[in-house]
C-alpha positions, 0 to 999 in steps of 0.5 A: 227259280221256285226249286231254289226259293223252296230248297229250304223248305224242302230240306227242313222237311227233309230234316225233320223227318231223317232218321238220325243215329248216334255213332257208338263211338260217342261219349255222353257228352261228346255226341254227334248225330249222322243222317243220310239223305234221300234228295238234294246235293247234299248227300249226309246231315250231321248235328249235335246230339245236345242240340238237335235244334241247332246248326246242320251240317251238310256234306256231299259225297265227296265232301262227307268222305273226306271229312270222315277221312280227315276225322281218322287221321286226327285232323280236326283233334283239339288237343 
């Protein structure tokens, strides 16, 4: 019961102190961070460059290969 009243804290931590990369493929304004993650279920961390306070979003490995597999074939384009 207190691993999962704590996990927030811990992931907070665990955000805080990712070492977080721009892809090279980003625009200037276009910009996503990615961070792998050491503990948890969650495996990737990916936010927004222009506001790194903000919304996280988190991806197992499963989940973060298919979303990398979704972006390469366009299925999250907007146009």
């Amino acid at each position: 019961m207190n691993e999962i009243r704590n996990m927030p804290s811990v992931l907070a931590r665990q955000l805080a102190d990712a070492p977080w990369r721009t892809s090279t493929h980003s625009q200037t304004s276009n910009c996503v961070e990615v961070s792998p993650l050491r503990d948890g279920p969650a495996a990737v961390a990916l936010r927004d460059s222009k506001d790194r306070g903000g919304p996280v979003l988190l991806f197992d490995r499963a989940g973060w290969r298919g979303f990398i597999a979704g972006t390469k074939a366009g299925q999250f384009d907007l146009s």
